[in-house]
C-alpha positions as CSV (number, residue, x, y, z in Angstrom):
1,X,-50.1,-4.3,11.0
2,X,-48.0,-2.5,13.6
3,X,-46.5,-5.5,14.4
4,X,-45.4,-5.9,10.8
5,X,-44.3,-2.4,10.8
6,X,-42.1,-2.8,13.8
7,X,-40.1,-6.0,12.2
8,X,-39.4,-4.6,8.9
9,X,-38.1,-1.1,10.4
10,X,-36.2,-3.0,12.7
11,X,-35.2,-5.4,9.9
12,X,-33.7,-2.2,7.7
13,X,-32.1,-1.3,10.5
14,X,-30.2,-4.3,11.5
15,X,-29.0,-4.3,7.6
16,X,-28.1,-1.0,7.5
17,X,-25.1,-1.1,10.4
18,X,-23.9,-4.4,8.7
19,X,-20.5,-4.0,7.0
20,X,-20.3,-4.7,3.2
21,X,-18.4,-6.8,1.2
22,X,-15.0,-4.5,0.5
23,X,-16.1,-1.9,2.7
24,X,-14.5,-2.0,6.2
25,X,-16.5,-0.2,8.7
26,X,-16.6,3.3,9.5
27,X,-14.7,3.9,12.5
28,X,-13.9,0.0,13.4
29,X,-10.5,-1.4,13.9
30,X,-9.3,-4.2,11.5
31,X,-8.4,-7.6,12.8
32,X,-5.0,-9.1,12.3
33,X,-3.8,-12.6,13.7
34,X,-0.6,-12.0,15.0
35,X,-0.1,-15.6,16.4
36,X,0.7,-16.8,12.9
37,X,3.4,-13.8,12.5
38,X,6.8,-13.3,12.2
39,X,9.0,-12.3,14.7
40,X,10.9,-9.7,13.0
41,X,7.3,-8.3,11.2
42,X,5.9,-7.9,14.5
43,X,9.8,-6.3,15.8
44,X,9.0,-4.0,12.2
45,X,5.4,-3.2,13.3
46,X,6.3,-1.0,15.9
47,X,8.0,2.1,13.7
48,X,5.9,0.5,10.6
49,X,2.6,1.0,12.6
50,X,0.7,-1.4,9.8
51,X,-2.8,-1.1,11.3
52,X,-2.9,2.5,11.3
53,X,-2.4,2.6,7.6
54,X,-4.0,-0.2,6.2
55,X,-7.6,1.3,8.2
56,X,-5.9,4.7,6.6
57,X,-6.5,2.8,3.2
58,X,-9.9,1.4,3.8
59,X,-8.9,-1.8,3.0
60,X,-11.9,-4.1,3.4
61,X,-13.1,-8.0,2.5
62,X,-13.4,-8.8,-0.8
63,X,-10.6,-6.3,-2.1
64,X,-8.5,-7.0,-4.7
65,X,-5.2,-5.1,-3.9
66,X,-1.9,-4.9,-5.8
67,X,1.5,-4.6,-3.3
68,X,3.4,-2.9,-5.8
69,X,7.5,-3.6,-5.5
70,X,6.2,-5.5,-2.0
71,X,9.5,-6.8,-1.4
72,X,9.3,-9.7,1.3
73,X,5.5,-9.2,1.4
74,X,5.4,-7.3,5.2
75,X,2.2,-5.6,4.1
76,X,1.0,-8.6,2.1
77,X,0.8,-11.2,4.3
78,X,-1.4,-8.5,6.4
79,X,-3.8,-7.6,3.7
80,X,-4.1,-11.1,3.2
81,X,-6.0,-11.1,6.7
82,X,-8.0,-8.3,5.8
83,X,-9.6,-8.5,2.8
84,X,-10.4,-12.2,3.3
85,X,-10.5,-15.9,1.0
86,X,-12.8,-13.8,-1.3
87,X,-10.1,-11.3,-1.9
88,X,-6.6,-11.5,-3.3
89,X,-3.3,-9.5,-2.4
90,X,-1.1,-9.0,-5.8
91,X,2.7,-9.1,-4.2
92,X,4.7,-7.8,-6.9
93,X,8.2,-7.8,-7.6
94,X,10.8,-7.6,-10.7
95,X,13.7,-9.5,-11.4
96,X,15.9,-6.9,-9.4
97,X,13.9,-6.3,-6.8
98,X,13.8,-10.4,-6.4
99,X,17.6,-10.2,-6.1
100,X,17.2,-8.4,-2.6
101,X,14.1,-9.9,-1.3
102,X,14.0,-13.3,-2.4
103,X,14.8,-15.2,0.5
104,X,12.2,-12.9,2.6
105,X,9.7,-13.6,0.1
106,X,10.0,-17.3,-0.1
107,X,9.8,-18.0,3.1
108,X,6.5,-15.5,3.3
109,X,4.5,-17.3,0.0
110,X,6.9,-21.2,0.5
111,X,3.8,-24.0,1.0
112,X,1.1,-21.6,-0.5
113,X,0.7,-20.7,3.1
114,X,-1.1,-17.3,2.4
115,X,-3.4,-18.7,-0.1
116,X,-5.2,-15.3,-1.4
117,X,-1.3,-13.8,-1.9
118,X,-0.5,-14.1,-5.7
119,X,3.9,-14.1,-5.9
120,X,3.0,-11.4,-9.0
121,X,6.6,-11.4,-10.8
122,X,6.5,-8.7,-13.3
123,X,8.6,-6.0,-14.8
124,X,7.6,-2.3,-14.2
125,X,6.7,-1.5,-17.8
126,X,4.4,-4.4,-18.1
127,X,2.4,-5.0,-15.0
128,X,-0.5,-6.6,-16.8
129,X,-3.1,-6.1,-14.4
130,X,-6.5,-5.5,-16.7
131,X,-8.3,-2.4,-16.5
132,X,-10.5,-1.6,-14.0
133,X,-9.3,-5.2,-11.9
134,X,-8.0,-4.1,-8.6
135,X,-9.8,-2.2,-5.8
136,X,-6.6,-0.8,-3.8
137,X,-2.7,-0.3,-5.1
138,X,0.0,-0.2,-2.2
139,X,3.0,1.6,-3.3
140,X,5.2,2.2,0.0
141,X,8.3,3.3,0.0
142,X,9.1,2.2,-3.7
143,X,7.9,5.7,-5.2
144,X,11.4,7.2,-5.1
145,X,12.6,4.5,-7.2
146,X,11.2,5.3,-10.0
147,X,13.7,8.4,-9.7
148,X,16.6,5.9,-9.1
149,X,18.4,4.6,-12.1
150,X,21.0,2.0,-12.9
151,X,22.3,-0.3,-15.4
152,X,20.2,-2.3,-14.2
153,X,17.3,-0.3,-13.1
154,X,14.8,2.6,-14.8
155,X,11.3,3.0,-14.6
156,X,9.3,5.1,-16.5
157,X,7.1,7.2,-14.3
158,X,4.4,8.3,-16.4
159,X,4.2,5.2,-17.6
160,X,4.1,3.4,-14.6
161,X,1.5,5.9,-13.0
162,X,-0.4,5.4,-15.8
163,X,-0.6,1.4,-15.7
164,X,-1.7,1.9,-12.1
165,X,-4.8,4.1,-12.4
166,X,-5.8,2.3,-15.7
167,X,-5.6,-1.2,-13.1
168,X,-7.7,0.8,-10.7
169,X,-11.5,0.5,-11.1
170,X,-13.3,4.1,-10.6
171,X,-12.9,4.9,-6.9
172,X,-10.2,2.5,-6.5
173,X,-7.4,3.9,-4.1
174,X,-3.5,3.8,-4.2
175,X,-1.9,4.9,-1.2
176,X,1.7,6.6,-1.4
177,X,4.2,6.1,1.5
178,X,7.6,7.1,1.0
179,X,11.0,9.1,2.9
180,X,10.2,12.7,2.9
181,X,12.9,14.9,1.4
182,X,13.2,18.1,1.8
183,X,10.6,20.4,0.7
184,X,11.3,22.1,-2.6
185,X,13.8,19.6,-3.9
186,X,11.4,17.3,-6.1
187,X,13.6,14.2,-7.1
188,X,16.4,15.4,-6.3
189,X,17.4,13.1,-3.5
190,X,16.0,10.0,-5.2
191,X,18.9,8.8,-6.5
192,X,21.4,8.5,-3.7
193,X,19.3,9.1,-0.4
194,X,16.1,7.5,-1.5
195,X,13.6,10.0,-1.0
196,X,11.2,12.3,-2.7
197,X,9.1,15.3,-2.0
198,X,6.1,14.7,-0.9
199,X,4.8,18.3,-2.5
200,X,6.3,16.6,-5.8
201,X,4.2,13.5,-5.5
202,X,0.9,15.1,-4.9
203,X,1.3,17.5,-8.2
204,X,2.4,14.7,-10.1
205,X,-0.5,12.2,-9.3
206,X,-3.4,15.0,-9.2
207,X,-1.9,15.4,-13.2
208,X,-2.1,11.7,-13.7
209,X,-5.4,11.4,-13.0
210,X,-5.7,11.2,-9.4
211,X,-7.8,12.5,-6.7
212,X,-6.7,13.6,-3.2
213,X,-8.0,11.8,-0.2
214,X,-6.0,12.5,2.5
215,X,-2.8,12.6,4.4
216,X,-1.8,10.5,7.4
217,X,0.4,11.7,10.2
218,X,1.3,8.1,11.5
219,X,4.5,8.0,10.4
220,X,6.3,11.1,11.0
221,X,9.4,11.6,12.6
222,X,10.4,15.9,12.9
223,X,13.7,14.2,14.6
224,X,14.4,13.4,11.3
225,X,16.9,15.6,9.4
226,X,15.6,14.0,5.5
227,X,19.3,14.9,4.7
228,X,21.0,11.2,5.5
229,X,20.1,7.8,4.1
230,X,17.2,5.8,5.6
231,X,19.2,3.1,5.5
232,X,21.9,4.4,8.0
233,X,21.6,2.5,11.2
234,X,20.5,5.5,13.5
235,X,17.5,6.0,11.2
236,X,16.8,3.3,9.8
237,X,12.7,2.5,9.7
238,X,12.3,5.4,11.8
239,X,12.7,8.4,8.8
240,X,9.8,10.9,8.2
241,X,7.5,8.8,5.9
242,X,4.4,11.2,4.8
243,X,1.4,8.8,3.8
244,X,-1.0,9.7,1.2
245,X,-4.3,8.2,-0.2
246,X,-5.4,9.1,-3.7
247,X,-8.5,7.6,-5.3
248,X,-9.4,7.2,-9.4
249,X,-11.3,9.8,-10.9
């Protein structure tokens, strides 16, 4: 009877420090091959700092996680490690977005080499993601743009906000990184120095049905004046990026 006794407590407690499906765990460090990386995402890694904020996002196995306006895929390719062959990594894109990042992203998806990355080409106001279908939304450094118009570009905010939490199953995260602006001035600086207060986003997600998480400090830079372009040379991939994680009500 002891005996008994003594193998199922020890059973219980053997299954209760195992980590779950989808949920990373608490306090561990993610694992990322870097042997089958890039060169220049491994040159990017060290102002990007891509291990600090996907453990920030509690990115896990199994997740199903939208990239939203990925780009070349940088952070894809990554959470393609992470969450595993029984998750999937949505790298999306639209048409004009595609004209700037095609290249990248062909060479990142060419071959089916990152087989749990869906190439997700879609236009902002019709993501089709079902409701409810994705665990995680990455939305880094493409929040600005929906403040950015052109001929041909607009988005429609609420809209877009809306699509995302609706994707998002109850709990589900999206994590916010973007240029910080500075403080007080909204959208103002969206349109020609691509950047957005960060005060802004957190009022306009907690009214679009969002939860905050928490902030990051990872990728701040107080060097950084937020009055120039972070595309100028001297900043460039170095500006004051806040990094925010909201979850679904």
């Amino acid at each position: 009877m002891k005996l008994t006794t003594l193998l199922l407590t020890t059973t219980i407690a053997l299954v209760s420090t195992m980590p779950l499906a989808g949920v990373p765990t608490i306090g561990g460090t993610i694992s990322i091959d870097d042997s089958v990386r890039s060169a220049s995402d491994l040159k990017r890694d060290k102002t990007s700092k891509p291990r600090k904020v996907i453990e920030f996002a509690n990115i896990g196995l199994g997740m199903k996680v939208a990239d939203i306006l990925g780009g070349g895929g940088y952070y894809s390719e990554m959470l393609s490690q992470v969450v595993g062959p029984q998750g999937k990594v949505y790298l999306h894109n639209n048409q004009t977005y595609l004209k700037y990042v095609g290249k990248e992203l062909k060479q990142r998806v060419d071959g089916k080499r990152l087989s749990n990355v869906v190439d997700y080409q879609r236009e902002m106001d019709d993501l089709g993601f079902k409701d409810g279908s994705l665990d995680a939304v990455f939305f880094v450094l493409g929040y600005h743009d929906m403040y950015h118009s052109s001929d041909e570009w607009h988005i429609d905010a609420k809209d877009l906000l809306a699509q995302l939490n609706r994707a998002l199953e109850p709990g589900g995260t999206l994590l916010v990184i973007d240029h910080a602006a500075p403080q007080g001035t909204g959208t103002k600086h969206s349109q020609k120095l691509h950047r957005v207060d960060e005060d802004y986003v957190k009022q306009e997600l907690l009214s679009s049905g969002f939860v905050f998480v928490k902030s990051g400090q990872m990728l701040r830079n107080s060097h950084d004046s937020r009055k120039i372009s972070p595309f100028r040379p001297e900043i460039r991939r170095k500006t004051d990026r806040f990094v925010q994680l909201y979850s679904k009500k």
